[in-house]
C-alpha positions, 0 to 999 in steps of 0.5 A, a space after each residue: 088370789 094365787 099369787 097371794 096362796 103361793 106365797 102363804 105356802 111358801 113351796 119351793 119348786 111347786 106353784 098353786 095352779 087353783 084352789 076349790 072347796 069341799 063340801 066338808 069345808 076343807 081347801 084342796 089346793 091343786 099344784 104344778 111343778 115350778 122348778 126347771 130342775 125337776 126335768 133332770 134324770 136322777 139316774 144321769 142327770 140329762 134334762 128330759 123334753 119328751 113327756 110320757 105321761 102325767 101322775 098325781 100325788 098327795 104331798 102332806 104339809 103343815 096344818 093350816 087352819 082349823 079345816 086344814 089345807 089338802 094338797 093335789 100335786 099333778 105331776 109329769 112323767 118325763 122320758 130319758 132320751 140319754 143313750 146309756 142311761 138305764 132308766 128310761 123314764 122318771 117322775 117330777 119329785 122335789 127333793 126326789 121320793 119326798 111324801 112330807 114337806 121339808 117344813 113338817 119335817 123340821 117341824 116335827 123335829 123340833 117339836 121334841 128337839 125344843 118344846 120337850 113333846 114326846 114322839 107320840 105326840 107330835 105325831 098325833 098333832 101332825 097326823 104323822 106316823 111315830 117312825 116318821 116323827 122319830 127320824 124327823 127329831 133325830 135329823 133335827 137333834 144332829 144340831 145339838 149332838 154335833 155342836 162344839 162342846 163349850 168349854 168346862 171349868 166345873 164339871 157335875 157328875 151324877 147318876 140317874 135311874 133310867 129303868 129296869 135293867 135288862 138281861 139275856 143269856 149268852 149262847 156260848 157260855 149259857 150265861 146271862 149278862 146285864 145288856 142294859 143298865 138301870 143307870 146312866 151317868 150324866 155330865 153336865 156343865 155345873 158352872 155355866 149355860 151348857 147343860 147337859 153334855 153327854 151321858 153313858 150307861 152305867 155307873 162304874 169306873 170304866 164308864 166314866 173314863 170311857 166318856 172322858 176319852 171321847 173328849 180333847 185333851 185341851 177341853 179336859 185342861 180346863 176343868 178344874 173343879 168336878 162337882 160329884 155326890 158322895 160317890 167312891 166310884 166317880 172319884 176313883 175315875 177322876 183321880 185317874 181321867 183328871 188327876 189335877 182337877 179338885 173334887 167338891 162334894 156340897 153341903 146337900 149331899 152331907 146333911 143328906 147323909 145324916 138325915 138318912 142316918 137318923 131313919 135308920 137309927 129309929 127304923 133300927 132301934 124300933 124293930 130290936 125295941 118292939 120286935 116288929 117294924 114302926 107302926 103310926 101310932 108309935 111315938 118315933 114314928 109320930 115325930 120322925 118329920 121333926 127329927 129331921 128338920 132343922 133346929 133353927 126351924 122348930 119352935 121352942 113348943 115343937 121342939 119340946 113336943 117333939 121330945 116329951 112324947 118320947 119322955 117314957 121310951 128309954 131305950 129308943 129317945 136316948 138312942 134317938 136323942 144321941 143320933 139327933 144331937 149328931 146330926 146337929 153338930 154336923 150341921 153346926 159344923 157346916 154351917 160355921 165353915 160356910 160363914 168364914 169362921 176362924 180355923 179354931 172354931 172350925 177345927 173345934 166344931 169338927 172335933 166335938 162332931 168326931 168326939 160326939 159320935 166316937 163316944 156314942 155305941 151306934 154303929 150308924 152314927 160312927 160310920 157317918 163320922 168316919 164317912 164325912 171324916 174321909 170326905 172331908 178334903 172335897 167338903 172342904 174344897 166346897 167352902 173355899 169355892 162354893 161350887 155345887 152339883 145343884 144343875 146336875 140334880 136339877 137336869 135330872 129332875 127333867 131327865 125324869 120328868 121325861 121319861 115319865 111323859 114318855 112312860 118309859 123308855 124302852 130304847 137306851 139311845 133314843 132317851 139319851 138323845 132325848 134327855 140331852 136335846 130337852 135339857 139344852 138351853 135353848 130347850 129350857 127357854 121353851 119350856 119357861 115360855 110354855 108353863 108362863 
């Protein structure tokens, strides 16, 4: 039965000596020291004979069972005969000041590195201690922050909302400045298996640079797409850190676009009409969910519902008619350059959406014209390539619903260590098998 318990521990260096149970229906099991290199001093190294004395101690271990396992180490205190050896004596310790065994440790680690748990929890399950759990994952979490970075051809760039910022007053100026940023930039793998590969705080230019100068030159090469939202600012960083990468900015992002341009027309036009905000009994504010589907999706009785309720508006169903009929053309736009259409029927598609909204009075629908206008080129590298930033707004579902699990995140580093460690591949694998 020892033999058989020895080897269902799997302890290195110790060895089961007997097994008893209390009369709570836990096991204790009493250990002895097995490894002939426990006797080496850890101050010189000399292997000790003379024993001095005896010490018992309570290593923790996996739990086992439903009464779980409780452990008894008896250990030997040992004297160092070495003459210039300032320790004089020591006790057996495998490794040595270790109160956990290596495989809780790992298993700690990993449930936070891999099965997305947070700290807290693991700890709960574990009986362990948060900061106990905490340097567990982050030993764990060098296998993915210290891993190759697999080469990019896509690159996806995108911000998440990480938090409140956080400001302090400097001492010498007495002024106060941004510490933490309610940001983090994210860099994902768009095309590919690498997921997340590194994020930095804020959203600037300089930040952006800042992350791609921690990168190989080579590594930097080989992207030659990036992935990004509408965003100025992440632009003018890649015509600087990759100026021979192409920019792709995706349908989503567009039609996105228009569709917040119709809500704040209605939004806009309701105040200036009734001189106060919507209201649900308005008749805008009872059709602004069809306004913003699709045509194509709407049956001929909604779509005539949709418009006879705003029949006696004047004002607000012309303006909102005009908006409405915008955001179609953009759409049909898109639509006929993402099937291949001729380049004529292309060009008159973009030329009617232009003409369309340069004619109209509303300041909203001419600067969605100018803004689509001026991103055109990047939509346009996205109907040659059919590259998307769809994998980077999926990760940053998952970085969110981390940071709701955990209820927050008060330390900047310790969320960007776990947001990259939940979103490896390995990591997802785990969190299919979970919700399956």
């Amino acid at each position: 039965m020892l033999a058989d318990t020895t080897l269902l521990l799997d302890l290195d260096g110790v060895s089961v000596a007997r097994v008893e149970r209390l009369a709570d229906g836990r096991r204790r099991v009493h250990l002895v020291t097995a490894d002939e290199a426990a006797r080496a001093c850890p101050a010189c190294g000399g292997f000790a004979t003379r024993v001095k004395g005896s010490a018992v101690t309570r290593p923790r271990d996996l739990p086992y069972g439903e009464s779980g396992l409780e452990f008894r180490w008896h250990k030997r205190r040992w004297w160092c005969r070495e003459a210039g050896c300032l320790r004089r004596s020591f006790t057996e310790q495998i490794p040595a000041g270790a109160r956990l065994t290596a495989r809780l440790r790992g298993a700690a680690g990993r449930r936070i590195r891999d099965a997305g748990s947070t700290v807290i929890q693991a700890a709960r399950d574990l009986h362990l201690s948060w900061p106990t759990v905490m340097e567990a994952f982050r030993t764990q979490a060098r296998d993915v922050t210290e891993a190759p970075r697999p080469q990019v051809t896509v690159l996806g760039i995108d911000e998440t909302r990480r938090g409140r910022p956080r400001w302090e007053r400097d001492a010498d100026t007495d002024k106060w400045r941004l510490t933490r940023d309610r940001w983090h930039t994210g860099f994902v793998n768009a095309f590919g298996h690498g997921g997340l590969l590194g994020q930095v705080e804020g959203r600037t230019t300089a930040d952006v640079l800042a992350w791609l100068a921690t990168t190989d030159l080579d590594w930097r090469r080989g992207i030659g797409h990036i992935a990004i939202d509408m965003s100025a600012t992440y632009r003018a960083a890649i015509r600087v850190g990759l100026p021979h990468a192409t920019v792709v900015v995706d349908h989503f992002h567009v039609v996105q676009l228009a569709k917040k341009m119709l809500s704040m027309v209605r939004r806009r036009t309701t105040a200036e009409t009734r001189g106060r905000r919507g209201r649900a009994s308005d008749p805008e504010r009872k059709a602004r969910r069809r306004l913003l589907r699709n045509r194509e999706d709407l049956t001929d009785d909604q779509f005539a519902t949709m418009w006879n309720t705003l029949l006696g508006e004047g004002k607000i169903r012309q303006t909102l008619l005009t908006a409405w009929i915008a955001k179609e053309n953009l759409r049909t736009l898109l639509a006929l350059a993402r099937t291949g259409a001729g380049r004529h029927q292309v060009g008159h598609a973009r030329w009617k959406f232009l003409t369309w909204c340069a004619d109209s009075d509303i300041p909203e629908v001419r600067r969605l014209a100018t803004t689509v206008d001026r991103w055109w080129p990047e939509v346009a590298a996205f109907i040659d390539t059919g590259h998307s930033n769809a994998k980077s707004e999926g990760i940053n579902r998952v970085i969110k619903l981390v940071a709701r699990n955990a209820f927050g995140f008060r330390n900047a580093d310790n969320q960007r260590l776990r947001t990259r460690c939940v979103t490896t591949r390995r990591a997802r694998g785990h969190l299919r098998t979970a919700q399956l």
